[in-house]
C-alpha positions in Angstrom: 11.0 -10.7 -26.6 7.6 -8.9 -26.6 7.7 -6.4 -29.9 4.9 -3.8 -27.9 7.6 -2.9 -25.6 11.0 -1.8 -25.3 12.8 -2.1 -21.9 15.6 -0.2 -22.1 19.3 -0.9 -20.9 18.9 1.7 -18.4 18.2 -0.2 -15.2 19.8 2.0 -12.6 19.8 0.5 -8.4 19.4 3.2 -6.1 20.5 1.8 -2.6 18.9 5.0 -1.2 15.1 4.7 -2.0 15.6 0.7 -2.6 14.4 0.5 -6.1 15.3 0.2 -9.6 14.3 2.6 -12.2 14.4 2.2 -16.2 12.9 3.3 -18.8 10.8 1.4 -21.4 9.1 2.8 -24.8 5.5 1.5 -25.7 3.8 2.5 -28.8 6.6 5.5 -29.0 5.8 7.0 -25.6 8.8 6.6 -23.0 7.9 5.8 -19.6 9.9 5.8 -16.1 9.1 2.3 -14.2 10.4 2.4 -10.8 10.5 -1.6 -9.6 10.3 -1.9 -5.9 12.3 -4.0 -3.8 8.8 -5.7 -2.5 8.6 -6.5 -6.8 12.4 -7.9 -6.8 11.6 -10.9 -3.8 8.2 -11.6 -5.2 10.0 -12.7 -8.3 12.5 -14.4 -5.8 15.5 -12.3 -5.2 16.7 -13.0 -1.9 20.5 -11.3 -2.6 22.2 -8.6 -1.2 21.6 -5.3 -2.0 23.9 -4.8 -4.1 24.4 -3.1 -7.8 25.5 -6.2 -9.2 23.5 -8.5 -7.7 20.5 -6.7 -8.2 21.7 -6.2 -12.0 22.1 -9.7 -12.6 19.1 -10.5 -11.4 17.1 -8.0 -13.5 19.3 -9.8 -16.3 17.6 -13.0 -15.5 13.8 -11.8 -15.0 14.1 -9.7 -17.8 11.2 -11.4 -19.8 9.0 -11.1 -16.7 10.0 -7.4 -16.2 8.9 -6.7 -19.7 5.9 -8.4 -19.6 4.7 -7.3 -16.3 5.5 -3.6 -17.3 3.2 -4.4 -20.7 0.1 -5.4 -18.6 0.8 -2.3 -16.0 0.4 0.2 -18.7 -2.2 -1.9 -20.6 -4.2 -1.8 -17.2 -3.5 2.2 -17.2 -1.4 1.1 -13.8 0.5 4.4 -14.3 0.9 7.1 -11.6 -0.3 10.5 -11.7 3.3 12.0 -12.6 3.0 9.2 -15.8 5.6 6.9 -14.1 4.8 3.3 -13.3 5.9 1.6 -10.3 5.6 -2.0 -10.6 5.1 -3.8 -6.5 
């Protein structure tokens, strides 16, 4: 577990817009990451979309997600809005 970041257990599917959002806290800031679906295969989810699927799958990569969302905001990735979206 990286101690720079917190990924919270917030991980929310929309089927809608094809993403998952959560929020993480780094160095007492909270951020709203948006992981696209593009993100989701390059990490090798080939599922349907579907809550659980997705879910358990997030489960799985959740080291990666954490990581990848620490370099992101490291790299001042962020959006205008102060959202990341992780590709």
């Amino acid at each position: 577990m990286n101690q720079s970041i917190l990924v919270n257990d917030d991980m929310a599917w929309s089927p809608l817009n094809q993403h998952v959002q959560f929020t993480a806290q780094y160095s007492g800031a909270i951020i709203k990451c948006t992981l696209t679906l593009e993100y989701l295969r390059s990490k090798g989810f080939s599922g349907e979309l579907q809550s659980e699927a997705i879910d358990a799958f997030c489960s799985m990569i959740s080291f990666d997600i954490e990581e990848d969302t620490q370099q992101a905001i490291v790299d001042e990735q962020l959006e205008d809005n102060g959202c990341l979206l992780l590709r």
